[in-house]
Rosetta silent file (secondary structure, phi, psi, omega in degrees, C-alpha in Angstrom):
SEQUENCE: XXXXXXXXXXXXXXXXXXXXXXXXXXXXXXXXXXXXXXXXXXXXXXXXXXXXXXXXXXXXXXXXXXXXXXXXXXXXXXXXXXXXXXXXXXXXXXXXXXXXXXXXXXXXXXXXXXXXXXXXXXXXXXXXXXXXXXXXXXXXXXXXXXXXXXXXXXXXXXXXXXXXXXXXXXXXXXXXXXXXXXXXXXXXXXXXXXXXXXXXXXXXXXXXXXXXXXXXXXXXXXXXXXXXXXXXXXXXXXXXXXXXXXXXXXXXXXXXXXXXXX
SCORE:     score description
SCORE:     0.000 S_00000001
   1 L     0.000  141.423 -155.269   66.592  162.637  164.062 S_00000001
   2 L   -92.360  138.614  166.374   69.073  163.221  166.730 S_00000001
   3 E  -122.193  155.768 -169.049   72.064  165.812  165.442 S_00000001
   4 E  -129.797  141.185  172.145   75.093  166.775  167.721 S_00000001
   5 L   -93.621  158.856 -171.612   76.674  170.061  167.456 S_00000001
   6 L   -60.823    3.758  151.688   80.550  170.844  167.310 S_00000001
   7 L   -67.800  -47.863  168.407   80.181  171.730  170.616 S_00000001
   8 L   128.954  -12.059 -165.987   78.882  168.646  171.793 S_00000001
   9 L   -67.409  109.074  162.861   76.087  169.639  172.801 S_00000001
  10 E   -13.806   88.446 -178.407   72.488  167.815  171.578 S_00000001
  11 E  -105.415  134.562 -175.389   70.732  170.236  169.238 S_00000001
  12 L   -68.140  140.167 -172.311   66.817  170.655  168.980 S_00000001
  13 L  -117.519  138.784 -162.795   64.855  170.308  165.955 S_00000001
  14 E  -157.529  147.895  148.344   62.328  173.010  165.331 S_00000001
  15 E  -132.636  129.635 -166.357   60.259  174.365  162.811 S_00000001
  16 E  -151.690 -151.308  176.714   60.056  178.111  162.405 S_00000001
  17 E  -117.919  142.884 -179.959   60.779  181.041  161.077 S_00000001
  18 E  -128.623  176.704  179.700   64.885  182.274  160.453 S_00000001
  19 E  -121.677  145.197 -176.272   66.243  185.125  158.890 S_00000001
  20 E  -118.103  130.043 -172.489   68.750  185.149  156.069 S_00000001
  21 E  -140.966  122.985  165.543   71.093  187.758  154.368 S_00000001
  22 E  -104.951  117.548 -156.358   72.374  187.560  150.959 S_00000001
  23 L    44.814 -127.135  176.915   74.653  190.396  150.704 S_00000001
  24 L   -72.966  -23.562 -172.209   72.895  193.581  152.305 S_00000001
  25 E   -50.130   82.954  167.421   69.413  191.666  151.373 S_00000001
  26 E   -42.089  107.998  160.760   67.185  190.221  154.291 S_00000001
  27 E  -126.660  126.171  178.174   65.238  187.043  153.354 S_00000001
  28 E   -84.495  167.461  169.472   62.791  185.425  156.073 S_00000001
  29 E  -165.955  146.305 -156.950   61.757  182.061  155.573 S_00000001
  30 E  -117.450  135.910  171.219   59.054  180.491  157.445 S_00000001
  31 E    83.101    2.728 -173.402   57.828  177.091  158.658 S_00000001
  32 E   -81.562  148.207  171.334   61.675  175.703  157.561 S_00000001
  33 E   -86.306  152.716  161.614   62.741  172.996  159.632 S_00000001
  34 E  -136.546 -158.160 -144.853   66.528  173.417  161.335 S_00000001
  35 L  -123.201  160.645  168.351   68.617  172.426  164.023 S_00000001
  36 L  -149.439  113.317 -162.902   68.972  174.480  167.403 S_00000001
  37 E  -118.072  100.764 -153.740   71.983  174.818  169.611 S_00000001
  38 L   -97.178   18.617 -165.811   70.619  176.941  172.684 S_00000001
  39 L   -91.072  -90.518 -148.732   74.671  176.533  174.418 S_00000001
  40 L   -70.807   14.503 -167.002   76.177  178.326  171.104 S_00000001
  41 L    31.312   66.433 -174.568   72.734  179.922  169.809 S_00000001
  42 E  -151.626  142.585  154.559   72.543  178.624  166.117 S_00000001
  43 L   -91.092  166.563 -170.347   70.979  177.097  163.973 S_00000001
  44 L  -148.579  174.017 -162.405   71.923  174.665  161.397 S_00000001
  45 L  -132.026  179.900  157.945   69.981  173.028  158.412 S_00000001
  46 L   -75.532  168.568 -169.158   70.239  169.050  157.043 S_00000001
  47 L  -102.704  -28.491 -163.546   72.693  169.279  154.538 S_00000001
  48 L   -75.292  -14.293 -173.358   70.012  167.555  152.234 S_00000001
  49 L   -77.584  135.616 -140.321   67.622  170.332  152.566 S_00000001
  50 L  -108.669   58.784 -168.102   67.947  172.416  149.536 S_00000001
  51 L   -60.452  -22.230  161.406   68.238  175.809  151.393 S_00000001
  52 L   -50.379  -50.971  165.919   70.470  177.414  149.060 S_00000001
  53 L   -94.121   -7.383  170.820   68.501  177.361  146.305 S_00000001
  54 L  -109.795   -9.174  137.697   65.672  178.405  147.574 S_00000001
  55 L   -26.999  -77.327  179.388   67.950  181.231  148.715 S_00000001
  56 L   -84.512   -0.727  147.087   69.023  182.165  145.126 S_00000001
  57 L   -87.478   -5.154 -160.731   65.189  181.866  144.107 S_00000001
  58 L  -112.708  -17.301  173.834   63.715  184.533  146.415 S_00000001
  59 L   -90.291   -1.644 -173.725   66.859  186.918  145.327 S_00000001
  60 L   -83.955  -30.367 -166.365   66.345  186.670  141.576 S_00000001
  61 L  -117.389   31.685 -175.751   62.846  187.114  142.209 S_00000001
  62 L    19.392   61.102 -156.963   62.824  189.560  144.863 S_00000001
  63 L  -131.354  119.000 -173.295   60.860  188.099  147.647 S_00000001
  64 L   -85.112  -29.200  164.377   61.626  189.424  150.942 S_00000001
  65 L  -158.039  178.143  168.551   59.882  186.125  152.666 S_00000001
  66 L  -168.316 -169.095 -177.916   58.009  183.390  151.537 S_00000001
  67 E  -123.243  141.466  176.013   56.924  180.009  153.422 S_00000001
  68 H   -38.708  -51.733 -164.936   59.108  176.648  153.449 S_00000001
  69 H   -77.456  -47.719 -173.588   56.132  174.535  151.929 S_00000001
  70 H   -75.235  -21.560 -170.305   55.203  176.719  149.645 S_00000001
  71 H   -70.674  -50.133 -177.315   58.427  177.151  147.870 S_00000001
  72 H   -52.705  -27.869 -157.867   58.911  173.240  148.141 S_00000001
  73 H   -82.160  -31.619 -160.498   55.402  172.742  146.609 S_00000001
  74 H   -67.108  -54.749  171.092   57.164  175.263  143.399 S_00000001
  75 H   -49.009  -59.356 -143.555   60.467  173.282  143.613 S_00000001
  76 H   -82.256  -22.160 -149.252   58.760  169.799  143.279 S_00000001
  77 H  -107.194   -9.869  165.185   56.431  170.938  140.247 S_00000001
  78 H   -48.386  -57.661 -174.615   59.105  173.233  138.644 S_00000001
  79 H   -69.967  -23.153 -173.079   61.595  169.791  138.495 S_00000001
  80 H   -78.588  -25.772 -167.133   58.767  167.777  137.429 S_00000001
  81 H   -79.038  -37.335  173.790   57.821  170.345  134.079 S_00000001
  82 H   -74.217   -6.500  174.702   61.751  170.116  133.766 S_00000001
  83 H   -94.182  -41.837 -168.673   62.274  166.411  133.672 S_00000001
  84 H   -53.756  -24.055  179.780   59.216  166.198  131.452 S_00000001
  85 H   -62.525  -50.136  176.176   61.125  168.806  129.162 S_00000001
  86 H   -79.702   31.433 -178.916   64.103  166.406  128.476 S_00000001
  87 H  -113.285  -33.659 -177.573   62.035  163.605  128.139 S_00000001
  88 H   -88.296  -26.768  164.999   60.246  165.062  125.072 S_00000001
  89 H   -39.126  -84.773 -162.153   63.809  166.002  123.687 S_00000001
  90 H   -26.678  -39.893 -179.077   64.627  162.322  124.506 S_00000001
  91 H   -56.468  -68.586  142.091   61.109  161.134  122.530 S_00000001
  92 H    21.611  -88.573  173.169   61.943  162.576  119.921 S_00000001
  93 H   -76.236  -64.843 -155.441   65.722  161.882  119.162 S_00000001
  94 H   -66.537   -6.203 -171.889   64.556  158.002  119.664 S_00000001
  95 L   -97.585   -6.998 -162.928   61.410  158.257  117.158 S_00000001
  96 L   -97.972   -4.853  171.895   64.082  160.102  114.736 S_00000001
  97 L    96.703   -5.039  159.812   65.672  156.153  115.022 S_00000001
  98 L   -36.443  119.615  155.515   68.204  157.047  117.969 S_00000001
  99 L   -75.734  153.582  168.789   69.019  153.829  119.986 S_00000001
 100 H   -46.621  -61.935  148.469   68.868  154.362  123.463 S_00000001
 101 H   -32.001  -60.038  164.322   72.086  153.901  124.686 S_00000001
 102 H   -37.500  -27.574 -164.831   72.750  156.880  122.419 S_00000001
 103 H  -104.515  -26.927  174.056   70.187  159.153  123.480 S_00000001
 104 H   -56.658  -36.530  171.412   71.264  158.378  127.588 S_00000001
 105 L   -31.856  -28.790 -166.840   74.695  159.675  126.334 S_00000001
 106 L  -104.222    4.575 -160.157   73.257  163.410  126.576 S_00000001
 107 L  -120.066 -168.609  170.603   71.445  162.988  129.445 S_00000001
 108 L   -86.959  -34.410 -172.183   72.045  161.928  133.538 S_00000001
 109 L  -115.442  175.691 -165.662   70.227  158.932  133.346 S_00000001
 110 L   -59.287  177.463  161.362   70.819  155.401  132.311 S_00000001
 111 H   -71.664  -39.077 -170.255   69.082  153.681  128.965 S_00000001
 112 H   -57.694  -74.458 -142.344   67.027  151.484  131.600 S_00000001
 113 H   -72.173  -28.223  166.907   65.893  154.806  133.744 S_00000001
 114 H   -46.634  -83.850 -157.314   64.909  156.608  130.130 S_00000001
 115 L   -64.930    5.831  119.443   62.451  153.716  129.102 S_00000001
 116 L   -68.048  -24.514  164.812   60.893  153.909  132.381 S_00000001
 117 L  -116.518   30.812 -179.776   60.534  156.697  132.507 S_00000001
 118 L  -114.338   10.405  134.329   59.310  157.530  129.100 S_00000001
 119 L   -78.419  -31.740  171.763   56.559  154.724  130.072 S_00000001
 120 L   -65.564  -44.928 -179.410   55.736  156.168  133.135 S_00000001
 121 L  -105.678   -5.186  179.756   54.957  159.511  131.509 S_00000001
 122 H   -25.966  -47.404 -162.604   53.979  158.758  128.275 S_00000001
 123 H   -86.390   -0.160  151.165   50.460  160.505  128.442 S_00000001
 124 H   -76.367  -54.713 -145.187   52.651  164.101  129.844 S_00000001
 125 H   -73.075  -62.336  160.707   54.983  163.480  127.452 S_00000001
 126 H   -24.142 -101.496 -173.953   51.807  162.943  124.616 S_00000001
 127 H    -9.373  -76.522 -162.253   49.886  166.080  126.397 S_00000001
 128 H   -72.305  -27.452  147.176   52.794  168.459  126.044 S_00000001
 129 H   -53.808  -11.183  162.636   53.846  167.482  122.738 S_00000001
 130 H   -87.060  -31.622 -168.071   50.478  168.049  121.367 S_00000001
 131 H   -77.586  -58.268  156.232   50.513  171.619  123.189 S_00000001
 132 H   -39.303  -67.837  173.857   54.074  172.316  121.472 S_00000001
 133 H   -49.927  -58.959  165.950   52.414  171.593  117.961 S_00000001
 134 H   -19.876  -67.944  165.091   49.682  174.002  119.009 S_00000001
 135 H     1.694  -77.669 -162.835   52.804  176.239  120.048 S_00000001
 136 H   -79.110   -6.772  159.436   54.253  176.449  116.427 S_00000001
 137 H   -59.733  -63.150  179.474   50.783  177.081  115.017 S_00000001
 138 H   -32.946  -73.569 -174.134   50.400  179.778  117.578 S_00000001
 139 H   -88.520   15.400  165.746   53.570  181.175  116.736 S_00000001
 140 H   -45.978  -67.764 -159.324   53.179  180.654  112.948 S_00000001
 141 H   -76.066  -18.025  159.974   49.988  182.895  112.979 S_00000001
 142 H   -67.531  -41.983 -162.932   52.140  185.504  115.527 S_00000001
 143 H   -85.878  -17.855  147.463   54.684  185.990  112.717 S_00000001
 144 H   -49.543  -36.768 -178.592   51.710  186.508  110.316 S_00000001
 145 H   -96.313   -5.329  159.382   50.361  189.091  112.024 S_00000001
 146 H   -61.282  -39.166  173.144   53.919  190.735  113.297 S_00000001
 147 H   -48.320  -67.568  178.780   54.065  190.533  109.013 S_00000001
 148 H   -73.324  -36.412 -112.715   51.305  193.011  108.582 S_00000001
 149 H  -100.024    0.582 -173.227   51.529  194.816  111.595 S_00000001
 150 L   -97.458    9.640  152.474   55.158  195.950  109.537 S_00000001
 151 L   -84.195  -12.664 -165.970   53.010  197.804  106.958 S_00000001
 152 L   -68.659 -177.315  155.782   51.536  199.737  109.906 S_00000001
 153 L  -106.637  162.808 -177.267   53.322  202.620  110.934 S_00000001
 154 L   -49.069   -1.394 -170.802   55.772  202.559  113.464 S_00000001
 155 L   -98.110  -23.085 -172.653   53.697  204.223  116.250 S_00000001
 156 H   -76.006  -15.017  179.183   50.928  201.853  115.525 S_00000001
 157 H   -77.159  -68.323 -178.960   53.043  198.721  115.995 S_00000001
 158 H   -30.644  -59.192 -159.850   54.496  200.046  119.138 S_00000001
 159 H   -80.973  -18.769  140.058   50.526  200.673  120.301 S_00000001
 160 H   -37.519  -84.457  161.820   49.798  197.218  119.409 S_00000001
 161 H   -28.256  -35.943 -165.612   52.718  195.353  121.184 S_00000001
 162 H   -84.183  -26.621 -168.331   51.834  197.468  124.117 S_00000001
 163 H   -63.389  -52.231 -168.473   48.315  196.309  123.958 S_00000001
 164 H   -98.937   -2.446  167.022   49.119  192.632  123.862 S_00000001
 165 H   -63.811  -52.846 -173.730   51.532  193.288  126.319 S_00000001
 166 H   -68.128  -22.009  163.690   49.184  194.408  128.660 S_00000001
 167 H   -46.085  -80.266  176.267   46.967  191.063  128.234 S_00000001
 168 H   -14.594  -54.044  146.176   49.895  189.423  129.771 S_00000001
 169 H   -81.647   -9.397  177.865   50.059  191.212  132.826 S_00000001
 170 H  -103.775    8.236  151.720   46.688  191.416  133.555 S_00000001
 171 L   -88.683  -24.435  166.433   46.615  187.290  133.180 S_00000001
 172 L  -100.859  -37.423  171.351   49.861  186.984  135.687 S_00000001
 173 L    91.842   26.939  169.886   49.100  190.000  137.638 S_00000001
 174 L  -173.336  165.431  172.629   53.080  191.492  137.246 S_00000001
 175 L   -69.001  161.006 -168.222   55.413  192.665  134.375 S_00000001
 176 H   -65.152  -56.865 -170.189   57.416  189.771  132.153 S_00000001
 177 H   -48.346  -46.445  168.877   60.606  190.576  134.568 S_00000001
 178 H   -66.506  -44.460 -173.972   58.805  189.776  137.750 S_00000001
 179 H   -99.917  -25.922  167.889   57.116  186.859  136.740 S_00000001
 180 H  -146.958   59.333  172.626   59.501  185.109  134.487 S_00000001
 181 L  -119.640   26.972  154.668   63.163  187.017  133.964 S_00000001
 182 L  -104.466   14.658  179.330   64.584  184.448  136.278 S_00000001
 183 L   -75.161   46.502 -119.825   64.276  181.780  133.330 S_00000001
 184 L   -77.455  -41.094  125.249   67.653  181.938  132.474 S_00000001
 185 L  -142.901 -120.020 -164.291   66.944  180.470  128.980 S_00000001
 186 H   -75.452  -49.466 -170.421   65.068  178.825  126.109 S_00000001
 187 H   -39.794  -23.860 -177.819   65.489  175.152  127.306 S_00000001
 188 H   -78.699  -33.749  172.687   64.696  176.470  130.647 S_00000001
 189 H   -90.250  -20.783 -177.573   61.754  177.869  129.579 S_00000001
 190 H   -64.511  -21.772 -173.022   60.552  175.136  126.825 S_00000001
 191 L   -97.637   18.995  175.648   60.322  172.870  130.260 S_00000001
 192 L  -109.181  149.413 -173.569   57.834  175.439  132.022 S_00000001
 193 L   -56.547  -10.573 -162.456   54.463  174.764  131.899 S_00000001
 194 L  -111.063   17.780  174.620   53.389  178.505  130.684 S_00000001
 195 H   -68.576  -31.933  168.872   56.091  178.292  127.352 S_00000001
 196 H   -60.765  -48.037  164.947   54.073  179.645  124.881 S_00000001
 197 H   -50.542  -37.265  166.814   53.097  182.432  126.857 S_00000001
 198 H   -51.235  -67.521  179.951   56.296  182.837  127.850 S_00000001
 199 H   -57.548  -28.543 -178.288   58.020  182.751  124.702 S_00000001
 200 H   -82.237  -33.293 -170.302   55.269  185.469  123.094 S_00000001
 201 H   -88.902  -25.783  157.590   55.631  187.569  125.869 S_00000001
 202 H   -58.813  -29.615 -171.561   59.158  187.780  125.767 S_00000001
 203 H   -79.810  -13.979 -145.734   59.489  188.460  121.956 S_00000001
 204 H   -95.583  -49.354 -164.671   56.430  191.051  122.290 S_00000001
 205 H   -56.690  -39.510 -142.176   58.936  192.636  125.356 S_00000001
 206 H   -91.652  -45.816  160.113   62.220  192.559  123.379 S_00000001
 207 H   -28.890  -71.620  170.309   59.843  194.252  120.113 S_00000001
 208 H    -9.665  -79.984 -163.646   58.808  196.800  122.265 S_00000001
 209 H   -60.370  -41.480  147.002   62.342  197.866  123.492 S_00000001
 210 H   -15.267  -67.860  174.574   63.284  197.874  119.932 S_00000001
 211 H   -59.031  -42.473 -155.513   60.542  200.113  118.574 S_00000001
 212 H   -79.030  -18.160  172.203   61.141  202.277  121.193 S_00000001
 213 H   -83.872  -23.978  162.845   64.691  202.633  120.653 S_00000001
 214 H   -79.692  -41.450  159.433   64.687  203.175  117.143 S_00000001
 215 H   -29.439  -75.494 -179.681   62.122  205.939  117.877 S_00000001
 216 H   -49.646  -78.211 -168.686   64.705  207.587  120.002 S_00000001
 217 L   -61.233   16.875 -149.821   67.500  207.042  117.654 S_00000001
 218 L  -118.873   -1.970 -144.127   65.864  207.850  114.381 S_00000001
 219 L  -147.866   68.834 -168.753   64.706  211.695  115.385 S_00000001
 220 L   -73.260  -38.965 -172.375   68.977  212.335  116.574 S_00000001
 221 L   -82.543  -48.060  175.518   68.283  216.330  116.646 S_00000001
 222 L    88.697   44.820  179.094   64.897  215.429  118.155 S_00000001
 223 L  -146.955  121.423 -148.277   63.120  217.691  115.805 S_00000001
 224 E  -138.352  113.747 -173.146   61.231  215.758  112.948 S_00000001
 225 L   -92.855  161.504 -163.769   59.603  217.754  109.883 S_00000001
 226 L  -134.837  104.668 -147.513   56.055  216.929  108.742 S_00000001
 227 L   -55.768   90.912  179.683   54.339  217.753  106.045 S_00000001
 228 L  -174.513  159.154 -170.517   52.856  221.323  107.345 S_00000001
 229 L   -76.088   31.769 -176.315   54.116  224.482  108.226 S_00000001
 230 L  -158.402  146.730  164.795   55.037  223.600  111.739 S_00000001
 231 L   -92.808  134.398 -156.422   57.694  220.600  113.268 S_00000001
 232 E  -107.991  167.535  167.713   56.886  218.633  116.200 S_00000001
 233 L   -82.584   80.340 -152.699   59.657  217.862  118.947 S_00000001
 234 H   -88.175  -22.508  169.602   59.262  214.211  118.317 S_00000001
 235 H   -47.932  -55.325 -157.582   62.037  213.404  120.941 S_00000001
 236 H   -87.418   -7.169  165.085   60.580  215.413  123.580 S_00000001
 237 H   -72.712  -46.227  160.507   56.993  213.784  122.718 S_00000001
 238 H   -46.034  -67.460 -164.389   58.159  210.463  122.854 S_00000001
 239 H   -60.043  -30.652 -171.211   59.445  211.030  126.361 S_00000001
 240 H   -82.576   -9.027  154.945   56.502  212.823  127.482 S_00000001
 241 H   -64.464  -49.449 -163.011   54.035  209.760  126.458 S_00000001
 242 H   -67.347  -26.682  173.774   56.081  207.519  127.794 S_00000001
 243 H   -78.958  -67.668 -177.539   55.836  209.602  131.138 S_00000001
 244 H   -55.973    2.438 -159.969   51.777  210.102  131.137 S_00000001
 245 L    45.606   29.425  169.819   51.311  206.381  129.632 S_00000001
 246 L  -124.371  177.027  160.740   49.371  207.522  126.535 S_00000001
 247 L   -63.126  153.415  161.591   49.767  207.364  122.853 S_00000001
 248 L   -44.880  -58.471 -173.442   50.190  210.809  120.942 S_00000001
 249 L   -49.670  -30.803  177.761   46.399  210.278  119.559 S_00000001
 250 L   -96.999   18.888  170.326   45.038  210.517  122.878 S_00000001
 251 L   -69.261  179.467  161.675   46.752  213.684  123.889 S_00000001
 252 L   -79.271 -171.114  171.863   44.620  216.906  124.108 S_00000001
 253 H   -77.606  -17.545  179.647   45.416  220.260  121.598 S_00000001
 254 H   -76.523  -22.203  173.323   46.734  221.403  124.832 S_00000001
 255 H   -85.051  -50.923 -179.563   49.347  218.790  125.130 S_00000001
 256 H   -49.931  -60.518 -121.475   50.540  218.876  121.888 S_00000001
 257 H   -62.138  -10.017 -165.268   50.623  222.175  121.364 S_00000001
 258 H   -72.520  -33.235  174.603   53.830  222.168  123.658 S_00000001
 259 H  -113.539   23.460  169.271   55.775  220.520  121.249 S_00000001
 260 L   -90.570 -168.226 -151.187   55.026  221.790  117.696 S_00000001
 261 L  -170.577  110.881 -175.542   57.700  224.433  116.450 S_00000001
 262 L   -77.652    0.000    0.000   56.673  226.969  113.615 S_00000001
């Protein structure tokens, strides 16, 4: 398609790689098609092309380049898990006896474009709504076992959480921030295809940060007495696990010994 720049000048369509900067940040992007003006040296984009946003995904998620296709391949299947998301809302409110016209009210699209396209997907719409009942079993039987794990003691919960934490990342291959703390929230996330994981691994993170903070605030002096003739530095133990990665039980007598106190 032919585009004319405010010069006047005829500008060439290319696909390559440009560079972008949001605030001090550099983000390349590769393989995008633009516009080319070689009289004023610029580029320019289709206005339809949704360059913006694929902008404000690579800074939330701190990606220094990525390729045009691939992001678009992420964009189309991202919007598809999110139209499927209101659609099971929509299923729903109408099997609850909602006329249509009623249920289009909350939404963008007409009553005709609902009931096509709650025909069109019925068996995703089925599929994920059977996966969602799984869900609340799943997390039914997490809040049983968050239930005992609160007879445990508090170091042992904490060594849990961290445990099942660590599943998590070694099935995504990054921490909960990196792969999904651009999710901004739950509706956002009930439409990704990964919500149950999602939802467990966030509750497991925000436990964590919990535990660990009532550890610090519970110990104020940061001296904690024990039943024995000697007081451990429970402040300065905490931090120094938390530096090595281990639990107290796996230090040596050599590590403790740094922080008991006769």
């Amino acid at each position: 398609m032919e585009s004319i720049c405010t010069c006047g000048k005829t500008k060439e369509f290319r696909v390559g790689s440009n560079e972008f900067f949001v605030g001090t940040r550099k983000i390349v992007i590769h393989n995008i098609p633009h516009y080319f003006c070689s009289q004023c040296n610029k580029e320019s984009y289709d206005s339809k092309l949704p360059v913006d946003a694929a902008l404000k995904y690579a800074y939330k998620n701190n990606v220094a380049e990525f390729n045009w296709e691939e992001y678009k391949a992420y964009a189309s299947a991202y919007e598809k898990a999110f139209e499927i998301g209101i659609l099971m809302v929509v299923r729903r409110m109408a099997d609850s006896g909602m006329q249509m016209e009623e249920v289009a009210k909350y939404t963008d699209y007409s009553p005709g474009e609902l009931e096509r396209l709650l025909e069109d997907e019925a068996d995703l719409i089925k599929e994920r709504m059977q996966y969602h009942i799984h869900a609340s079993a799943f997390e039914r039987e997490w809040h049983r076992q968050m239930k005992e794990a609160s007879d445990q003691t508090i170091e042992g919960r904490l060594s849990k959480i961290k445990a099942r934490i660590q599943v998590f990342q070694s099935q995504y291959g990054d921490t909960y921030e990196n792969c999904f703390g651009h999710l901004a929230d739950d509706f956002e996330i009930d439409a990704h295809p990964e919500a149950v994981d999602i939802f467990d691994w966030r509750d497991l993170e925000k436990e964590k940060d919990r535990i660990e903070l009532a550890l610090e605030d519970d110990f104020q002096d940061g001296v904690f007495a024990i039943p024995s003739s000697s007081k451990v530095k429970v402040r300065a133990l905490f931090n120094y696990c938390k530096q090595v990665g281990k639990e107290p039980s796996e230090l040596s007598a050599d590590e403790l010994e740094q922080f008991m106190e006769e």
